[in-house]
C-alpha positions as CSV (number, residue, x, y, z in Angstrom):
1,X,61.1,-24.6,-2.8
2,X,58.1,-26.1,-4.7
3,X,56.4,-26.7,-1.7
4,X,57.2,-23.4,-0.7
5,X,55.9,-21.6,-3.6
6,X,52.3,-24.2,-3.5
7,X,51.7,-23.2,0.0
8,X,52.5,-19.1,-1.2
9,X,49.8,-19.9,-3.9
10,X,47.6,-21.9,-1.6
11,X,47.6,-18.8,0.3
12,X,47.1,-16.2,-2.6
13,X,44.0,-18.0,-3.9
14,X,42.1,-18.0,-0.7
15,X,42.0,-14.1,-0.4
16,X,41.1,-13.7,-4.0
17,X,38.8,-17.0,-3.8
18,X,37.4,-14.4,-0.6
19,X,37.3,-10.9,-2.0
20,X,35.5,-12.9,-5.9
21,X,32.4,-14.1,-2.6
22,X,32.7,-11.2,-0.7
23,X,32.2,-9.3,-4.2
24,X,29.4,-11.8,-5.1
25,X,27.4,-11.3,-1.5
26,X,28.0,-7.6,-2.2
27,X,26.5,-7.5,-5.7
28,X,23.1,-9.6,-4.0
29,X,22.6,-6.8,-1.6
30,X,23.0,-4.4,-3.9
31,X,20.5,-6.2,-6.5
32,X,18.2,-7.5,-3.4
33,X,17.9,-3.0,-2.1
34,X,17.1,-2.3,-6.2
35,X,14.5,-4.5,-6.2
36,X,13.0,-2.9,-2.9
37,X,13.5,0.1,-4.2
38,X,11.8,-0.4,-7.8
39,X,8.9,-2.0,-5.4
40,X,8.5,0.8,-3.3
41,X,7.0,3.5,-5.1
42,X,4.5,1.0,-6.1
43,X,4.0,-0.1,-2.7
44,X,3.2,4.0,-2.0
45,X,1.3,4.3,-5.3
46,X,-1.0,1.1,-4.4
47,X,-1.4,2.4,-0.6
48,X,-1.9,5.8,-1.9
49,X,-4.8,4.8,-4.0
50,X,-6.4,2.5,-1.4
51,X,-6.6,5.6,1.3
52,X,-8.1,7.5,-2.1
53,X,-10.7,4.9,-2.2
54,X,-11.3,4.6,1.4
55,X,-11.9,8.3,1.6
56,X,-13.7,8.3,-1.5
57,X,-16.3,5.8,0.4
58,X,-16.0,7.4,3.6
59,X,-17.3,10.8,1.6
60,X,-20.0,8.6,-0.1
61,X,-21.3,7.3,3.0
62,X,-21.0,10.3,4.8
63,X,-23.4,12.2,1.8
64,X,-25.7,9.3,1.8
65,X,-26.4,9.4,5.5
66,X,-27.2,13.4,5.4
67,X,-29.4,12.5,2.2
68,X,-31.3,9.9,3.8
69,X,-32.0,12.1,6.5
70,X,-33.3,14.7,4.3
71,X,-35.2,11.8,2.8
72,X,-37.0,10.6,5.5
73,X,-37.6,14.4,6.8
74,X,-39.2,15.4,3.3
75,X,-41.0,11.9,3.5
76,X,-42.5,12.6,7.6
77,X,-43.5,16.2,6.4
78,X,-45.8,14.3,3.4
79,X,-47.1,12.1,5.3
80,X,-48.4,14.8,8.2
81,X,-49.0,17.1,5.6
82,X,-51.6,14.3,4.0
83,X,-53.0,13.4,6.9
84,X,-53.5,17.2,8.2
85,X,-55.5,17.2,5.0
86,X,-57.3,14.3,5.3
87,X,-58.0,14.9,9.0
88,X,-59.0,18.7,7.4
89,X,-61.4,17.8,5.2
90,X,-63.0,15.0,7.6
């Protein structure tokens, strides 16, 4: 009968000793997807602010390029306008 009832115990502990790791591997994932999930909207916030910045160039270059242009325009039109003058007066 002892060795009965060691072998019924035996048995009992190894579904609680299962269910207590199960319940440990359970809590993990949970824990391991909060994490993630705190990371994610700063992962979104962070690639957010780089397509921000990206843009934000992209506009900058974009305006510097039609400046320029009107740069060197203005600039050609001085220059024949000078030396329509010069070739004017001469």
């Amino acid at each position: 009968m002892l060795i009965e009832n060691r072998q019924l115990e035996g048995v009992s502990v190894a579904p609680q000793e299962q269910q207590h790791q199960n319940t440990h591997i359970a809590y993990q994932s949970h824990t391991h997807i909060a994490q993630k999930t705190c990371l994610l909207p700063l992962f979104l916030a962070s690639t957010h602010r780089q397509q921000e910045e990206w843009h934000t160039a992209h506009i900058a270059q974009h305006h510097h390029g039609q400046i320029q242009a009107v740069i060197v325009t203005h600039h050609t039109a001085v220059q024949h306008t000078q030396h329509g003058s010069v070739s004017g007066d001469g």
